[in-house]
N, C-alpha and C positions, 0 to 999 in steps of 0.2 A: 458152171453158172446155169440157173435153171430159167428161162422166160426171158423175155426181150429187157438188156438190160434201160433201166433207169438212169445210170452215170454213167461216163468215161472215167477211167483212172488214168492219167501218164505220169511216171515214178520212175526210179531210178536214182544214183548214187549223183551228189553232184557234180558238175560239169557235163553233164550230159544231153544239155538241149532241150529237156524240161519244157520250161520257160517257153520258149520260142516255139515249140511244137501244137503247147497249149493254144495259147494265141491262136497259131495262125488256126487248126483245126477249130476251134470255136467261131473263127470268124465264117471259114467254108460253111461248115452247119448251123451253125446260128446259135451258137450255147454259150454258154459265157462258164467262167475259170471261176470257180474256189481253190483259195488257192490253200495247201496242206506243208504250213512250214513253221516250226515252232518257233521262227523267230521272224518272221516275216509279218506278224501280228502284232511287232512293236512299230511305235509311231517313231519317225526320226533313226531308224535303224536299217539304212538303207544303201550305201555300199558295200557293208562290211556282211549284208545278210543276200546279197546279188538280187534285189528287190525290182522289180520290171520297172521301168520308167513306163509313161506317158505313150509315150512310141512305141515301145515295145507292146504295149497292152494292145496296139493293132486296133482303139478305138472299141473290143470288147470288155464288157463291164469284167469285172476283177473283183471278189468278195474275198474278205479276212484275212485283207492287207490291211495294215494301218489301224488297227480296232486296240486297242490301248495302250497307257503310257509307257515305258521301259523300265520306270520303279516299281511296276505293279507286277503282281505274280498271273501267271495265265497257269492254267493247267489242261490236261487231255480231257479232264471232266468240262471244262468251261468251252473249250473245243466244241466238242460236240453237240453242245448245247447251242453254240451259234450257228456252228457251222451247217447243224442239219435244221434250223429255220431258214439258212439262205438255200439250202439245196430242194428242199419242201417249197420255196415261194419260186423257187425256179421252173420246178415242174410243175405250179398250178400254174404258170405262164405260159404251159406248152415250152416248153426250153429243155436243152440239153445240160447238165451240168456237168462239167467237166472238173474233176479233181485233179490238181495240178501240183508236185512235190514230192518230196525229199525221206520227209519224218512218218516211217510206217505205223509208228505206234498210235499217230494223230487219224492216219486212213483208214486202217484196220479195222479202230473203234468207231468212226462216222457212219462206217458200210454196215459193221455186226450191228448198231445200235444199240451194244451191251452198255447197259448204268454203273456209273461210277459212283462212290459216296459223295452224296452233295454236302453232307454236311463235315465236312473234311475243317479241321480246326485248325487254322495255324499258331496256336498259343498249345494248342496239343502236340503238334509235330515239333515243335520247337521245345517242349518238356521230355519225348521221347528220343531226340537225338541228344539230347544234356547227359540222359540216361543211360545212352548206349556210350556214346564218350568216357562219361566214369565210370559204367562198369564191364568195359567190350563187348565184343558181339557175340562172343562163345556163352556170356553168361544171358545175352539178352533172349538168344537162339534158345537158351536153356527151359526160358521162362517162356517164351513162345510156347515151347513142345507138349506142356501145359497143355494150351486149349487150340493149337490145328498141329498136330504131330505131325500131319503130310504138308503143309509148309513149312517149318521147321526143317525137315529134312531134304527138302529143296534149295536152301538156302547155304550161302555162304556165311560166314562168319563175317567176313569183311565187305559185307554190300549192306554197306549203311542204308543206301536209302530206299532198299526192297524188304529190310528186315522193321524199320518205321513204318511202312507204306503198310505190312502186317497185322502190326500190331494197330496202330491207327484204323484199320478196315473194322476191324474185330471191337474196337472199344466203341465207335460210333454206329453200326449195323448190327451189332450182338453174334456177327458170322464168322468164321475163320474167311481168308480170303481164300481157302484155296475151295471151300464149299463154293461163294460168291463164283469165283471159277468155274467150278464146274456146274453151277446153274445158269450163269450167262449165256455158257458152247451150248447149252440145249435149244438157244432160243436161235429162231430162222433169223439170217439177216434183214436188214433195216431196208435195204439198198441191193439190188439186182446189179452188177455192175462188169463191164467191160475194163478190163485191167490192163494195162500195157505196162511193159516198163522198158528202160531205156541205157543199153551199156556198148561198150567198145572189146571187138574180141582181141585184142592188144593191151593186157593192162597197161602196162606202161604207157602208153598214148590217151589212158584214162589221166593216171597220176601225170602226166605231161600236162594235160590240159588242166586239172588241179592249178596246179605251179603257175602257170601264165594267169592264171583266173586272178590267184594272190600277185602278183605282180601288179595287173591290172587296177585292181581293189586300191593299191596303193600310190599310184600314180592317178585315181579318181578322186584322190584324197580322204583314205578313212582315217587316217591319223585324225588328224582335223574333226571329223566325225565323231570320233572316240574321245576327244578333248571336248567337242560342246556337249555329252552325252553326261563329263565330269561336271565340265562349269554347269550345268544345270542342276546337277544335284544327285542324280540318277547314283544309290549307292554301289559301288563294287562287289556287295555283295549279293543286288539283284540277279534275281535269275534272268535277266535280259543280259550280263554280263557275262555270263557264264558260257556263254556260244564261242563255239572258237573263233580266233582272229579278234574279239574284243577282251578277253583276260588277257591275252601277249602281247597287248597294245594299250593296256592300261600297263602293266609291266614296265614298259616301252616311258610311259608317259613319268612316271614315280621314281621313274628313274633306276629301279631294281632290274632290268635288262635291255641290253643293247639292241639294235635295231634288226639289227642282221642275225642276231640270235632268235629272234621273236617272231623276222620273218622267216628264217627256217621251220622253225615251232610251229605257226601254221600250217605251214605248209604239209609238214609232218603230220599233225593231225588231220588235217584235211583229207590225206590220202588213208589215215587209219579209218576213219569216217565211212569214205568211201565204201571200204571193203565191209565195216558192220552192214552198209545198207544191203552192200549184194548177197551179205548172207543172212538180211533179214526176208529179202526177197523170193530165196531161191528156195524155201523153205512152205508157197503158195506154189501149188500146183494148177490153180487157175492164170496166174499171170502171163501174158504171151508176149514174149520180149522180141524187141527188135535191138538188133548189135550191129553199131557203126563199123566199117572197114574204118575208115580216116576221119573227115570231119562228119557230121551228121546231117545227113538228108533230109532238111527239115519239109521243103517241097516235096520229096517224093513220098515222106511218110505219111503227112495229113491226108490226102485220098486214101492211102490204104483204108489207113484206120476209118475211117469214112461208110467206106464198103462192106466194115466190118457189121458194121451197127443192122 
């Protein structure tokens, strides 16, 4: 990191204190929390996404909670788009903004300030996955290698929706995306930023706390959650749906699987989760992690981090 940073980052896998660290450090320094969760942006999606209550926000302001419906689609492009006018209006406040979450793919891109295609078509993406359905992906791969042969060869066969995301880049910008790529990494980031993240040197006491998290979730009542998310209308095949703990609980609800199979299922995923994020993490050579023994020091980490600034 070059120059005093401009944000705080606190990240890490979930169950890890996140949430609570955010907070209280924002309230010690005076900055307030964006928060970085790709489902934490739905309105009404709020046990089942571990969404800060009232209390927990510690009375600091909390940005891009709650910012729209759960049948509407969000993406990392619309992301970014909001997220850095609140992080922009934070620091003409003189304010710290603290970035607070889970999903690196949403942080990554807020800090680089690399552009996405705005004009991204969903009547497009939805004729290119029809496409790739009838005729697989080895032939779709084929006709990619056509016009960006270095993405093409990066690709799997069977990653429906990075081999779309390609082709869709290329028909609305005229670029292969793996050009758009490698013009983006030229460009200095957006955002000077203090990174932290946040793990347990005991995985298993990671995945421990997972398990009780989904436990918890369920005795808060996300079932209930998940049923008025139905009766309202919110389709199944929303990408607000798609998070885990809400497909194995619509499952749950239709009747197609048992409770206890569902809530393993989470579970299971959860801890799969977990480990993408650590090894999306560990892959940042700027990040400086702190690792719980046992439960996490929520008190003794906000001064560090403090000190750091």
């Amino acid at each position: 990191m070059t120059g005093e940073p401009q944000v705080v980052v606190i990240t890490g896998p979930t169950a890890t204190g996140k949430t609570a660290l955010g907070a209280l450090l924002a309230k010690t320094i005076g900055g307030e929390v964006v928060s970085a969760d790709s489902m934490q942006v739905y309105k009404y999606m709020d046990i089942g996404t571990a969404k800060p209550s009232a209390e927990e926000r510690l009375g600091v302001p909390h940005h891009m909670l709650d910012v729209v419906l759960p049948q509407d689609d969000y993406s990392v492009a619309r992301y970014v788009l909001d997220a850095t006018q609140c992080v922009d209006d934070i620091l003409s406040r003189n304010n710290l903004p603290i970035i607070v979450g889970g999903t690196g793919l949403y942080i990554d891109s807020l800090l680089s300030g690399r552009g996405f295609s705005a004009r991204a078509d969903a009547a497009l993406r939805r004729e290119l996955e029809e496409e790739y359905d009838n005729i697989g992906g080895e032939a779709m791969l084929r006709k990619l290698s056509v016009f960006d042969p270095d993405g093409a060869e990066r690709l799997h066969s069977n990653d429906k929706k990075r081999i779309v995301r390609a082709f869709e880049a290329y028909m609305t910008t005229g670029k292969p995306i793996s050009q758009h790529d490698k013009e983006t990494k030229a460009i200095p980031p957006r955002y000077a930023a203090l990174k932290i993240a946040l793990s347990f040197s005991d995985r298993a006491e990671l995945y421990s706390r997972i398990d009780r998290r989904v436990d918890g979730m369920l005795s808060l009542g996300f079932e209930r959650e998940v049923r008025n998310l139905l009766e309202m209308g919110v389709p199944r095949g929303a990408t607000s749906m798609q998070a885990i703990g809400y497909k194995e609980m619509v499952a749950v609800l239709t009747g197609e699987s048992s409770l206890e199979t569902s809530v393993e299922k989470i579970k299971m995923e959860s801890r799969r989760y977990a480990k993408r994020q650590l090894t999306w993490l560990r892959r940042d050579p700027d990040v400086k992690w702190i690792t719980w023994e046992d439960a996490p020091d929520i008190d003794g980490a906000a001064p560090v981090i403090a000190n750091m600034l």
